[in-house]
N, C-alpha and C positions, 0 to 999 in steps of 0.2 A: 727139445720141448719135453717137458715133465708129463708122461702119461695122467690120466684123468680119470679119478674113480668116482662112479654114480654111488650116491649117498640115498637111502629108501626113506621116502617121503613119504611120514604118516599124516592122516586129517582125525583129529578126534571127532565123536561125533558131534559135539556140541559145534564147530565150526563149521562141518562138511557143508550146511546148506547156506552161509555166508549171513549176511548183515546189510540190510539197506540205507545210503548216509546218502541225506540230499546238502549235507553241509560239512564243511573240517572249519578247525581250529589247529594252526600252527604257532608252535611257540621256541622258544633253544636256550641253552645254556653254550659255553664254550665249546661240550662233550656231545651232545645230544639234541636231538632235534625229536620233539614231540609232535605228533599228528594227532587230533581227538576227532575223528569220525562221529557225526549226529544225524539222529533223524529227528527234524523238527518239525511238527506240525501243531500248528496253534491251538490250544494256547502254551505248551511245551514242549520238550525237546528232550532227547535222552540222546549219552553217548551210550553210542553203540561198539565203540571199539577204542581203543589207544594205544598207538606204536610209535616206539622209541628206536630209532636209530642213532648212527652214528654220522658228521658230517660226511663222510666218505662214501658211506652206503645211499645216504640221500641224495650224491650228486651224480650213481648208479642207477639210483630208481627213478630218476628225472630221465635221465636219458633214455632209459628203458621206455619209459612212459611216452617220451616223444617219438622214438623209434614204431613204437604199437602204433598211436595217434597219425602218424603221415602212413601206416599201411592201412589201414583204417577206412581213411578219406579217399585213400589210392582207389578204393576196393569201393566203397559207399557215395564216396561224393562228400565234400566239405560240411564240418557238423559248423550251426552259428554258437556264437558261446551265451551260455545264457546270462540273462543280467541278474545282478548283486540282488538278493532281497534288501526290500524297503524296511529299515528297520521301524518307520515312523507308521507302517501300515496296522491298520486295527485290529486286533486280534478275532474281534466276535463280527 
């Protein structure tokens, strides 16, 4: 097995305090799978972030992602998933 070198992880500070998204937008080419992180509150919405992967990397961070979510639950008790916003609801 190939010895393992840790790579030093910087946070600029513009990132360090993160980004709140109550919504994504996924989209793909053949190469890349785009994610558009938003935060929408009526009567608009900003992206708040956009990351570009690769398909390989997104079938990585799925996993990842499911791995966290079942210790998660392990640890808290079942989250329920929330439902889809209505797009037909009124804004004001």
């Amino acid at each position: 097995m190939a010895p393992t070198h840790k790579i030093p992880i910087k946070f600029p500070e513009r990132v360090l305090p993160g980004v709140y998204a109550n919504q994504m937008v996924v989209s793909h080419t053949r190469e890349e799978f785009l994610m558009d992180f938003l935060n929408v509150f009526p009567p608009e919405g900003v992206v708040n972030a956009r990351v570009i992967v690769s398909p390989g990397h997104l079938k990585r961070m799925i996993r990842a992602l499911q791995e966290n979510l079942g210790r998660y639950e392990a640890k808290f008790g079942p989250i329920l998933e929330a439902s889809a916003p209505d797009p037909e609801a009124p804004t004001n």
